[in-house]
C-alpha positions as CSV (number, residue, x, y, z in Angstrom):
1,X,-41.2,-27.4,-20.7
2,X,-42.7,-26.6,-17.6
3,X,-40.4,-23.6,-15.4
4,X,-39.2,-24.9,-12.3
5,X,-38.6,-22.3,-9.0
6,X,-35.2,-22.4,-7.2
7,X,-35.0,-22.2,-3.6
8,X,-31.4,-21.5,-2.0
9,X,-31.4,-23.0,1.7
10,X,-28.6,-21.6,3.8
11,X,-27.8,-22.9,7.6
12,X,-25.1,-23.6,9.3
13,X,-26.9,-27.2,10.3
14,X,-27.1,-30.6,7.8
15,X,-30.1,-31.5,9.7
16,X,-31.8,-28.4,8.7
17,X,-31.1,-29.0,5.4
18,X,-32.5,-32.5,5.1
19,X,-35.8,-31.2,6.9
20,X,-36.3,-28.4,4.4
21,X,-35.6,-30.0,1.5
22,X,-38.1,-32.9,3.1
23,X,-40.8,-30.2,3.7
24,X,-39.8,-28.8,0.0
25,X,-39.7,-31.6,-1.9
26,X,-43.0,-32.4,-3.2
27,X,-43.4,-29.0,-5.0
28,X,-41.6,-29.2,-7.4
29,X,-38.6,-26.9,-6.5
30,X,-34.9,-27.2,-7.3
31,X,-33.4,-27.2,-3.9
32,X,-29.6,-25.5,-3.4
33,X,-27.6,-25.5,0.3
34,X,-25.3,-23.4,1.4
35,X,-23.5,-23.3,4.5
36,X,-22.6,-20.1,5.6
37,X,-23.2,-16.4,4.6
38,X,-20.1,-16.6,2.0
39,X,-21.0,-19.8,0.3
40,X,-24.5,-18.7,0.3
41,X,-23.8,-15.3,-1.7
42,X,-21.9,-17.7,-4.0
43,X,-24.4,-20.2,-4.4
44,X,-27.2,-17.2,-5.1
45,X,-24.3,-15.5,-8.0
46,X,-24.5,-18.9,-9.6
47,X,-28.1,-19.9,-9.8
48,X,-30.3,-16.7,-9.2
49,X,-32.6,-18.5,-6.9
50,X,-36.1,-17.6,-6.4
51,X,-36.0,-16.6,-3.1
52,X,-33.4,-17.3,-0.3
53,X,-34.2,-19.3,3.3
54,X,-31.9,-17.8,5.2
55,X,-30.4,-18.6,8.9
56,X,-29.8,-15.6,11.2
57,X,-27.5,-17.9,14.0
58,X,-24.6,-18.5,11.9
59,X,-20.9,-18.7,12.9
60,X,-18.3,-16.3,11.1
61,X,-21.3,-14.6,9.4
62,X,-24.7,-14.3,10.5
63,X,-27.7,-14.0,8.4
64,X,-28.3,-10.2,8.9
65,X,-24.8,-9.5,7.5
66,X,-25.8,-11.8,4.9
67,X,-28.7,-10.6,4.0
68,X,-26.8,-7.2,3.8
69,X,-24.2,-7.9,1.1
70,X,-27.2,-10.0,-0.8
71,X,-28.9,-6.5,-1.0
72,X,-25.6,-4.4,-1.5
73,X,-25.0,-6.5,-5.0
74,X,-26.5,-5.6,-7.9
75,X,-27.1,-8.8,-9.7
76,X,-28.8,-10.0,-6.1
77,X,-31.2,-7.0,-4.5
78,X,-34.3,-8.1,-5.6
79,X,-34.0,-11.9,-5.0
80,X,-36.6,-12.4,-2.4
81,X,-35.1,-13.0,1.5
82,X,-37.1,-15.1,4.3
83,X,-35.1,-15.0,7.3
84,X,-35.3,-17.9,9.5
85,X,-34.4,-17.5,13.4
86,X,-35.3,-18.8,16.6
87,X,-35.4,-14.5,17.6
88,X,-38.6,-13.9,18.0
89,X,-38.1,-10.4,19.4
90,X,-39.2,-7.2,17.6
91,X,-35.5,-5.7,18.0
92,X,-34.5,-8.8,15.7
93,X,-37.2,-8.3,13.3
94,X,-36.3,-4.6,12.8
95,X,-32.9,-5.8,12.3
96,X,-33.8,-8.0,9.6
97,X,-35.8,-5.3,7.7
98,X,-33.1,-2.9,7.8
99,X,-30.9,-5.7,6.4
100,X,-33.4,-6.2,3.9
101,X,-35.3,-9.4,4.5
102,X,-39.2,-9.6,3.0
103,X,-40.2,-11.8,5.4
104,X,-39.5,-13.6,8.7
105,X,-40.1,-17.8,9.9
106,X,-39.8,-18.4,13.8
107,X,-39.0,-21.9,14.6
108,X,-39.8,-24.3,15.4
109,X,-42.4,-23.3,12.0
110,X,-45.4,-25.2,10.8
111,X,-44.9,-26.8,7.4
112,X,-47.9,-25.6,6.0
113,X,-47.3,-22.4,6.5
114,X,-43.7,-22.9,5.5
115,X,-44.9,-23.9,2.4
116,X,-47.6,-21.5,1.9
117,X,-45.1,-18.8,2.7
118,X,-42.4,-19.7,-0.1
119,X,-45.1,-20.7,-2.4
120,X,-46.8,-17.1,-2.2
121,X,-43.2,-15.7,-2.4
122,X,-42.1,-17.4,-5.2
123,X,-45.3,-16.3,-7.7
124,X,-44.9,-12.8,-7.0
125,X,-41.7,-13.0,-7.4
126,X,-42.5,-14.2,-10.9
127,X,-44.7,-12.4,-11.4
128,X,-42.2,-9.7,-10.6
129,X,-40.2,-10.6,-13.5
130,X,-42.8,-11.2,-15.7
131,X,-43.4,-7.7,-15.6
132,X,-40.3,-6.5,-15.5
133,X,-39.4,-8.6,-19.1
134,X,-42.9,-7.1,-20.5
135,X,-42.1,-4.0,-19.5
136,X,-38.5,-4.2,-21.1
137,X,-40.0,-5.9,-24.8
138,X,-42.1,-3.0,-24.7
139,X,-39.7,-0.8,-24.5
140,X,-37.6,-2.5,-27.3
141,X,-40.9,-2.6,-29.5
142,X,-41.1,1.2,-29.1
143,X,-37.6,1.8,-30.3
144,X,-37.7,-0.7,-33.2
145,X,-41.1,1.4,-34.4
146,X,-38.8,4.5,-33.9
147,X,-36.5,2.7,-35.7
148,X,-38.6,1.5,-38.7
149,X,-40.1,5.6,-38.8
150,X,-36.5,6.9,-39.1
151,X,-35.6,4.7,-41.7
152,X,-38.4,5.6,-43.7
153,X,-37.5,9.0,-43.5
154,X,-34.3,8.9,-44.3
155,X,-35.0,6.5,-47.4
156,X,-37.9,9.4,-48.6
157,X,-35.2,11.6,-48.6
158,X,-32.7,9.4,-50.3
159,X,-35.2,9.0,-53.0
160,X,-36.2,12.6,-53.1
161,X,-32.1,13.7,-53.8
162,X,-31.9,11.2,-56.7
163,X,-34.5,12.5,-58.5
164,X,-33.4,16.1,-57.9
165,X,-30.0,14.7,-59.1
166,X,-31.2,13.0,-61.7
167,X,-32.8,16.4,-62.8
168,X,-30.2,18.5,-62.4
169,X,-27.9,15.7,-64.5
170,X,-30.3,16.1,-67.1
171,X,-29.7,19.8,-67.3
172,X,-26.1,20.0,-67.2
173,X,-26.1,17.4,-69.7
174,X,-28.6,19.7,-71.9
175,X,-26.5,22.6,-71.5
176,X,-23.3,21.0,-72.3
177,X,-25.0,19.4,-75.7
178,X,-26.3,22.9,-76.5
179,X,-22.4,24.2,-75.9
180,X,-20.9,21.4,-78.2
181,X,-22.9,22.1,-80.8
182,X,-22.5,26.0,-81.1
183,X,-19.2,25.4,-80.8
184,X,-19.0,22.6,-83.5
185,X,-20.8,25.5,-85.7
186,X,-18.6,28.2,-85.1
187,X,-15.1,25.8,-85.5
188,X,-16.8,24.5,-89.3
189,X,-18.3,28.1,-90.5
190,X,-14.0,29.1,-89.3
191,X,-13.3,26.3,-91.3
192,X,-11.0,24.7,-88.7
193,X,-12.4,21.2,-89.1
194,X,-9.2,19.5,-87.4
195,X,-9.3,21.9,-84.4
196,X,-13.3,20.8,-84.2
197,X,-12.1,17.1,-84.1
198,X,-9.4,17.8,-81.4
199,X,-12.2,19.9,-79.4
200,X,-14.5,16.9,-79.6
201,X,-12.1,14.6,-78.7
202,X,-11.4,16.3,-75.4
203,X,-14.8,16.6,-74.0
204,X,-15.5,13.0,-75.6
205,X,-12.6,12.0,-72.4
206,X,-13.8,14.5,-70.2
207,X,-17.7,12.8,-70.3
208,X,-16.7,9.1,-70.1
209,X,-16.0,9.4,-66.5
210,X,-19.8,10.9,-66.4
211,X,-21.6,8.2,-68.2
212,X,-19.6,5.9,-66.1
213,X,-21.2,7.2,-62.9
214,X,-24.4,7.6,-64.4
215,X,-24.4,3.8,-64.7
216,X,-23.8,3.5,-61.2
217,X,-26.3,5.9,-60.0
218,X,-29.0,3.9,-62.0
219,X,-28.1,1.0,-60.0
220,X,-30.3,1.8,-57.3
221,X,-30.9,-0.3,-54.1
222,X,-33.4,1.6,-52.4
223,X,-36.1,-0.3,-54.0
224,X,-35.0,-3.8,-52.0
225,X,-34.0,-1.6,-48.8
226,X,-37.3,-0.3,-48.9
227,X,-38.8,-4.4,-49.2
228,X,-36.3,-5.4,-46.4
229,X,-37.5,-2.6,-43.8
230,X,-41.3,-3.6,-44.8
231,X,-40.5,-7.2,-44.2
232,X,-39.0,-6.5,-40.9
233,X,-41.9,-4.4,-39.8
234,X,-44.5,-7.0,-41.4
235,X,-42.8,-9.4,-39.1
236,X,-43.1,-7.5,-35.6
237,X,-46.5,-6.5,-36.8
238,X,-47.9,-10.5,-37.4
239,X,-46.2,-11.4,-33.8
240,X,-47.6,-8.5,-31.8
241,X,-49.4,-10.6,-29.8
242,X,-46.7,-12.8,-28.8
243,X,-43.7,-10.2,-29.0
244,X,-42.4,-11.2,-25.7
245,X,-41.7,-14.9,-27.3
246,X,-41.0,-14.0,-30.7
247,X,-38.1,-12.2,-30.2
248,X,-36.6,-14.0,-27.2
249,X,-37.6,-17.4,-28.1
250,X,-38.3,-18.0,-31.9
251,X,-35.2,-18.7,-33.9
252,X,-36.8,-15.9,-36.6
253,X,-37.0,-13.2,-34.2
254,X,-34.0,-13.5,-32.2
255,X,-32.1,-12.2,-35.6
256,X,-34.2,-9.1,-35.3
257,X,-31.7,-6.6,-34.1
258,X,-29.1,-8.0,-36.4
259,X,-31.6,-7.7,-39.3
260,X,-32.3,-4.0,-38.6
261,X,-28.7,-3.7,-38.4
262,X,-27.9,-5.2,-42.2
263,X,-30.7,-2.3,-43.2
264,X,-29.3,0.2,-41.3
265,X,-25.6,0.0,-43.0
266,X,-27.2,-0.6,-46.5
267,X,-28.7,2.9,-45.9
268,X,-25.3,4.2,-44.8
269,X,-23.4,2.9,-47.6
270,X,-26.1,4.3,-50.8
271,X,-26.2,7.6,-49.2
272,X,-21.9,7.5,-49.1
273,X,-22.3,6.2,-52.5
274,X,-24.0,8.4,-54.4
275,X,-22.3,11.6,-52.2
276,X,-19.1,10.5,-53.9
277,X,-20.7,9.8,-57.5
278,X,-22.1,13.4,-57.6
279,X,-18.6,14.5,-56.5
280,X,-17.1,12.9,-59.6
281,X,-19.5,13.6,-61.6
282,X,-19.7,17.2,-61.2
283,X,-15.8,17.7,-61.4
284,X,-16.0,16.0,-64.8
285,X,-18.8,18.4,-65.9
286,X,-16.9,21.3,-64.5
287,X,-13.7,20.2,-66.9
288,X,-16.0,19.7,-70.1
289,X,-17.3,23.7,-69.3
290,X,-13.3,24.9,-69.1
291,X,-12.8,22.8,-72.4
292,X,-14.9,24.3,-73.9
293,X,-14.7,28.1,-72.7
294,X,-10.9,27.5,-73.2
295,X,-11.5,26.3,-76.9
296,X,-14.0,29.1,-77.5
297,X,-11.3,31.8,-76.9
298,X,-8.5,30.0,-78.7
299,X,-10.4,29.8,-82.0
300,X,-10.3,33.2,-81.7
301,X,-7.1,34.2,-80.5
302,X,-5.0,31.4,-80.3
303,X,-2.9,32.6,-77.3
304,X,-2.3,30.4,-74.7
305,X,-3.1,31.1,-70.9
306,X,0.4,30.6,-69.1
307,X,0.4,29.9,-65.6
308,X,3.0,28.3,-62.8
309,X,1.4,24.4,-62.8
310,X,2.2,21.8,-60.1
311,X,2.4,19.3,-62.8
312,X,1.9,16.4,-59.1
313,X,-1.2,18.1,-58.6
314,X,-2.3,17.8,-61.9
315,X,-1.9,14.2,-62.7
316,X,-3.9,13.7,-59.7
317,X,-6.6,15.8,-60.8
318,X,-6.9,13.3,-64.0
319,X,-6.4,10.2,-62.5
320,X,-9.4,11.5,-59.6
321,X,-11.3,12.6,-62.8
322,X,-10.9,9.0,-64.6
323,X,-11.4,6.9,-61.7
324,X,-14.8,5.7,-62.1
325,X,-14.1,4.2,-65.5
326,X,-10.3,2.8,-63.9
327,X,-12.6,1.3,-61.4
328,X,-15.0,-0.4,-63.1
329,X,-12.2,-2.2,-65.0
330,X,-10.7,-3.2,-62.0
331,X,-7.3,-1.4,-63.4
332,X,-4.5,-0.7,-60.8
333,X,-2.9,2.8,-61.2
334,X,0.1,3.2,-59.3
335,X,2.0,6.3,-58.9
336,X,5.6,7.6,-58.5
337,X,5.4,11.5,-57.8
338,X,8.5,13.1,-57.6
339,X,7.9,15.3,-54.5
340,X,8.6,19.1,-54.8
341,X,9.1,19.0,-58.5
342,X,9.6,22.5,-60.0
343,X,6.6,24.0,-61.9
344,X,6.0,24.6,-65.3
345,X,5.0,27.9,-66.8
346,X,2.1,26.6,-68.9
347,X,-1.4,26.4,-70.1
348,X,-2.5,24.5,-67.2
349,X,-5.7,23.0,-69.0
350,X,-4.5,22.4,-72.2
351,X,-1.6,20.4,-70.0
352,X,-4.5,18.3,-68.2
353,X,-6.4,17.3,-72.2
354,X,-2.5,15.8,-73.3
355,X,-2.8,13.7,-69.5
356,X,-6.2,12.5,-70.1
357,X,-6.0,11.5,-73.6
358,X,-3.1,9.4,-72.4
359,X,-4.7,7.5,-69.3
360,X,-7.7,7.0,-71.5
361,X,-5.4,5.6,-74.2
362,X,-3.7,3.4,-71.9
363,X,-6.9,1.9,-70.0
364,X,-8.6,1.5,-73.6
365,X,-5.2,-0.9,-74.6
366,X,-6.0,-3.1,-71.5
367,X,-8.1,-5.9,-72.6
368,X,-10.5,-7.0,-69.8
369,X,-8.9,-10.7,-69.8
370,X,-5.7,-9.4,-69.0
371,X,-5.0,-11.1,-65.5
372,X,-2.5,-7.7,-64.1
373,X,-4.6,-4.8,-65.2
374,X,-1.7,-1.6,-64.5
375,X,-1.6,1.6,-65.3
376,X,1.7,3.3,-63.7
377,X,2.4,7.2,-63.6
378,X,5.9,8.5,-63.4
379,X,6.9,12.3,-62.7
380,X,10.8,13.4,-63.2
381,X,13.2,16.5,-62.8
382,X,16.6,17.2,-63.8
383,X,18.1,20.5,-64.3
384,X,16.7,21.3,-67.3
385,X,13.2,19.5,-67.8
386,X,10.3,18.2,-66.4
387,X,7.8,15.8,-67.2
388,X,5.9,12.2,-66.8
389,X,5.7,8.6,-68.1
390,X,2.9,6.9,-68.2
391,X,3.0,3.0,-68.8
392,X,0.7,0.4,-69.1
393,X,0.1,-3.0,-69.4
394,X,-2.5,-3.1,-72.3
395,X,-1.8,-4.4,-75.8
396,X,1.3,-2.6,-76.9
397,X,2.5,-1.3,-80.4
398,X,3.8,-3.0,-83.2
399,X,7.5,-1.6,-84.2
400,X,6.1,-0.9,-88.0
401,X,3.0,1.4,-86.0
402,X,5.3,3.6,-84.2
403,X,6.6,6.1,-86.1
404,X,2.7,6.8,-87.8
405,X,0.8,7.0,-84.5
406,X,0.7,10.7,-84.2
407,X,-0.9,11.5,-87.6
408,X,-3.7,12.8,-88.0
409,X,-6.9,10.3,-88.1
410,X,-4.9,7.4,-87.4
411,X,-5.8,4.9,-84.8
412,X,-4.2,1.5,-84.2
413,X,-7.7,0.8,-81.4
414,X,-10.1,1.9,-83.7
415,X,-10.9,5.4,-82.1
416,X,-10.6,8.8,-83.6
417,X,-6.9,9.6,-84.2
418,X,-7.1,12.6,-82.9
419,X,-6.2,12.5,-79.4
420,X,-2.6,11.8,-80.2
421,X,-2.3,14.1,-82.8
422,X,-3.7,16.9,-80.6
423,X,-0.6,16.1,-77.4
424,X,2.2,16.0,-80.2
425,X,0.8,19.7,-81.7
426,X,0.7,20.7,-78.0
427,X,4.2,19.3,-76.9
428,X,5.9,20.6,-80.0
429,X,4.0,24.5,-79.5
430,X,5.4,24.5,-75.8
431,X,9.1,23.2,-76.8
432,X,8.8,19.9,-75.7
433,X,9.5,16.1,-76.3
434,X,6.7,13.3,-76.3
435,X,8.0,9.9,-77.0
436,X,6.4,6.6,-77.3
437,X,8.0,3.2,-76.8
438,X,6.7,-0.5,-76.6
439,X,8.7,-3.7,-76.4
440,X,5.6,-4.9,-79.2
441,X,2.9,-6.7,-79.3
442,X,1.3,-7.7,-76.0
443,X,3.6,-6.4,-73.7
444,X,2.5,-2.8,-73.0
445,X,3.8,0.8,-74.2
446,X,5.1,4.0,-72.4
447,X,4.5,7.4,-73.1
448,X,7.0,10.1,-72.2
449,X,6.8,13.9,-72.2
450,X,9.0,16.9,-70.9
451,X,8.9,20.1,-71.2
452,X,12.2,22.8,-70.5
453,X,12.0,24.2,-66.9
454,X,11.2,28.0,-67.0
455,X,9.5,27.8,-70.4
């Protein structure tokens, strides 16, 4: 559709309207009155004319004033002014080119040259814009190619830090195999097969939460944020030679910036991502090496290491360490820390293996069909113990599997059996009570343990 100019005709007169817009008619413009200097800086706010014919002999407001607040706004000072006065003196010209008008018409005016005059106006002024609107896409282009560069960058570097991680998982994971099984060695040539179990047990908790987040590293996006970014840059590419329309016209093109935008907060939320899976994955790793340097020096002493133990802090520590796997079954732990609880006088990392074997109990009794998937953690005091309940809303235990869930090798989930086992040897060897209850069969089970304050 072919662009039609605007012309804004402001006089005081009627009859000088209907003679312009006579004069004006034939080419083509869309003509707009207004009759005074207010209404005419209205008029120009609402339709950004072209240019602006423009009395000087107005009442209230004459065209110089005009002309002045045109210039003085911001959305106006470059619309074109033609001042039109009977003044044909060079003190009113000067005037008028202080005020700001481009050019000047004496009447009574020849038509011709009247419409010359606008006509010749009205092209450069488009021609104005024109340039102005290339100049801006240009700009825009630039900074979208910065853009596209950037992004590049940053996804080489994503790439280049998950293979370094996935190196130095490798490693880690190397060393820790080569630790299990010199230990493993040492525990059978000691002939201490059930402390071997126990020991295996542990670090089998402690590297669930690690294969878990391996998972989740492996499912790597970068591959289709790399095909977006080359689509979007395939796309300015095919259009350079109609930029200008493409991306202020063409449905496609319009959704640019937006599309750049969906790229840019992909890019934001891998590289969070995979920050916080090497986080958890490297606090699991770090609790399999005290498990095991821990275990080392008990098979050969046996003492424990006492220390004061915010027992809080600790079940925190297990639930951060278990969270990948709580997450990916979409189970709910809520928590009821009893705040400033005293602290025990214990081996703090033996304490954390008992809490992990039972979250990892509890979230293995939750069946995935289970519509409220809850795991809740309970800390108490009184004045003479302290302790935790942990509850759950997983499969329960039958009445007649109670009293033989602690023994040795015995499972009612088909694991090991030894996970209990181990958190009844250690509750009884620190002089405390462990306790488990379930109202039977499908409705859940609780786990309680407290140990003497000051032991």
């Amino acid at each position: 559709m072919e662009y039609k100019s605007t012309i804004l005709i402001v006089d005081d007169e009627p009859m000088n309207h209907d003679i312009f817009k006579a004069l004006m008619y034939k080419e083509g413009y869309d003509l707009i009155s207004a009759a005074n200097g207010l209404e005419a800086i209205e008029k120009a706010r609402e339709y950004m004319p072209d240019v602006i014919l423009l009395d000087v002999m107005m009442p209230e407001m004459d065209g110089f004033e005009a002309c002045r607040r045109l210039r003085a706004d911001d959305l106006l000072a470059e619309v074109p002014i033609v001042m039109v006065t009977t003044l044909d003196d060079k003190e009113s010209r000067l005037t008028g080119i202080e005020a700001g008008a481009d050019d000047f018409l004496t009447k009574p005016y020849d038509k011709d040259e009247l419409r010359a005059r606008v006509r010749t106006i009205v092209r450069l002024n488009r021609y104005r814009g024109l340039l102005e609107r290339t100049l801006e896409l240009d700009k825009i282009n630039k900074e979208l190619c910065r853009e596209i560069e950037e992004r590049k960058r940053v996804q080489e570097e994503l790439q280049n830090y998950q293979k370094n991680l996935e190196i130095t998982i490798t490693e880690r994971t190397r060393e820790l195999e080569n630790a299990q099984k010199e230990l493993l060695s040492k525990a059978l040539e000691a002939g201490r097969a059930e402390m071997s179990a126990v020991i295996l047990h542990n670090i089998g908790n402690a590297i669930t939460p690690v294969i878990t987040q391996t998972e989740t590293l492996k499912t790597d996006k970068s591959a289709e944020i790399i095909g977006y970014m080359r689509k979007c840059y395939d796309d300015l590419k095919n259009h350079s030679d109609d930029l200008q329309y493409y991306v202020s016209e063409d449905p496609r093109g319009k959704q640019i910036f937006s599309y750049m935008g969906d790229v840019i907060d992909s890019l934001t939320e891998q590289g969070q991502t995979q920050s916080d899976i090497v986080y958890k994955i490297d606090k699991a790793i770090s609790y399999i090496s005290e498990i095991l340097n821990i275990q080392q020096t008990h098979m050969v002493s046996r003492q424990e290491l006492r220390e004061q133990t915010d027992l809080n802090r600790l079940i925190e520590d297990a639930i951060h360490m278990q969270a990948g796997t709580l997450e990916k079954s979409r189970i709910v732990v809520k928590k009821y820390l009893l705040p400033d609880i005293p602290k025990l006088l214990i081996d703090k990392n033996r304490l954390m293996q008992v809490i992990v074997n039972f979250i990892k109990n509890s979230y293995e009794a939750i069946d995935e069909f289970e519509n409220e998937k809850i795991i809740s953690v309970r800390t108490f005091a009184n004045n003479e113990q302290v302790g935790f309940e942990i509850t759950d809303t997983g499969i329960g235990i039958g009445p007649d599997q109670i009293h033989k869930i602690f023994e040795f090798g015995r499972s009612h989930k088909g694991s090991s059996g030894v996970g209990l086992h181990y958190c009844r040897m250690f509750a009884e060897a620190n002089r405390g009570t462990l306790d488990i209850s379930s109202p039977g069969r499908g409705k859940g089970a609780t786990v309680s343990v407290a140990f003497e304050i000051g032991m």
